[in-house]
N, C-alpha and C positions, 0 to 999 in steps of 0.2 A: 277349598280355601287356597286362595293365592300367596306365594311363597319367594319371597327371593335369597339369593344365599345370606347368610348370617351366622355372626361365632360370639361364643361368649365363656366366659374361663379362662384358665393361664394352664402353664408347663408345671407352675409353681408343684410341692410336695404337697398332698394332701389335698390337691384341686382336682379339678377335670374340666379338658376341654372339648365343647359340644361346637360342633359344625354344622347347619343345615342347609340343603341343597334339596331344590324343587327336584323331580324325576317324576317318569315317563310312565312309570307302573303303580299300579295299585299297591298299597300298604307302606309299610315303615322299614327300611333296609337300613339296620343299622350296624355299624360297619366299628368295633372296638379294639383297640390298642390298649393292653392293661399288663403288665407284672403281676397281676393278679387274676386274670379272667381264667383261667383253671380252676381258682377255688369261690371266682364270685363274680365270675361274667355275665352267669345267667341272672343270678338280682340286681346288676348294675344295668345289661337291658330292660329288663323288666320296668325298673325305676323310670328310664327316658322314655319308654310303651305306653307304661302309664299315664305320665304326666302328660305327654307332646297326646294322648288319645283324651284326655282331660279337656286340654286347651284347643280342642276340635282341628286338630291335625293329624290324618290318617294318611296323607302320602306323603313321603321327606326320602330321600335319602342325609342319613344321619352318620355322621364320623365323630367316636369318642374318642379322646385322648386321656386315657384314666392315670394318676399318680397317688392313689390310695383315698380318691373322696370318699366321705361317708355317703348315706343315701339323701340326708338334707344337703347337700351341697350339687350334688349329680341332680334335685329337683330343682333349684334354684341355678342353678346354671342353664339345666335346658330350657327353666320356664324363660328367663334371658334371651334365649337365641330364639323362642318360639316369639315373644313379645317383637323381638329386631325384624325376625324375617317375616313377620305378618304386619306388623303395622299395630296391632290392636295393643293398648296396652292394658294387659289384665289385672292390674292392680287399682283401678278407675270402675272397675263397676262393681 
């Protein structure tokens, strides 16, 4: 799947911002900034693994900017940035 860069989210409290960026290698590098990834980095990747491997994007490099989002908000923000940088809108089919 063809990919160009794309962001979606804020700085805001209680958001997260998802940046995606086509790359060169196979898989999902994704790349977290959080005040919390010591106690919940690994289910805040997992959340963006899942969804962006949902919406048939298995190569990205991926930069989170976390400020405490829940997990419904970490999916909707990256389904955002998957919808911008592919083109496909997945809420249409």
């Amino acid at each position: 799947m063809e990919l160009k860069m794309a962001t979606a989210g804020t700085m805001e409290s209680g958001d997260i911002m998802i940046q995606l960026a086509p790359s060169d290698h196979p898989g999902l590098d994704i790349h977290l900034q959080s005040s919390v990834a010591f106690q919940f980095g690994d289910q805040i990747r997992e959340v963006i693994r899942e969804t962006l491997m949902g919406l048939g994007i298995t190569k990205a490099e991926v930069y989170a900017t976390d400020k405490g989002a829940l997990d419904c908000t970490i999916r909707a923000r990256t389904t955002a940035a998957a919808v911008r940088a592919t083109g496909n809108d997945v809420w249409s089919e």
